[in-house]
C-alpha positions, -999 to 999 in steps of 0.1 A, spaced: -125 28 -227 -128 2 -202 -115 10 -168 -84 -3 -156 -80 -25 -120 -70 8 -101 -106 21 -111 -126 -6 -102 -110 -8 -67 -117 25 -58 -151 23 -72 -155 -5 -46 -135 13 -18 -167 42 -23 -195 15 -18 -179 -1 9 -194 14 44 -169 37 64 -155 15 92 -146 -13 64 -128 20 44 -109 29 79 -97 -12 79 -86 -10 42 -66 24 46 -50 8 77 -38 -22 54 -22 -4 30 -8 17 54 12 -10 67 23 -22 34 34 9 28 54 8 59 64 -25 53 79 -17 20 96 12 34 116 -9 63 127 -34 32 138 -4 12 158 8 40 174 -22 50 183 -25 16 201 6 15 220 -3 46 231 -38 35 247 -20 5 264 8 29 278 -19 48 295 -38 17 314 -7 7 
């Protein structure tokens, strides 16, 4: 079974040294956040139309 894209990223998260790890985790972090303050306004944008 070969191993899918989630796999090999994490495989290269391990080898990476820890500071770079800290960086990465801070990234998605604030994509994470980012998608949340879409998702919100989002939700807003359709409470205001009612």
């Amino acid at each position: 079974m070969e191993p899918t894209e989630k796999d090999i990223v994490i495989e290269k998260i391990k080898e990476m040294p820890a500071e770079q790890v800290v960086k990465v985790r801070i990234f998605i972090a604030g994509l994470e956040a980012g998608e949340n303050i879409n998702s919100k306004s989002e939700i807003e944008k359709g409470r205001k139309q009612k």
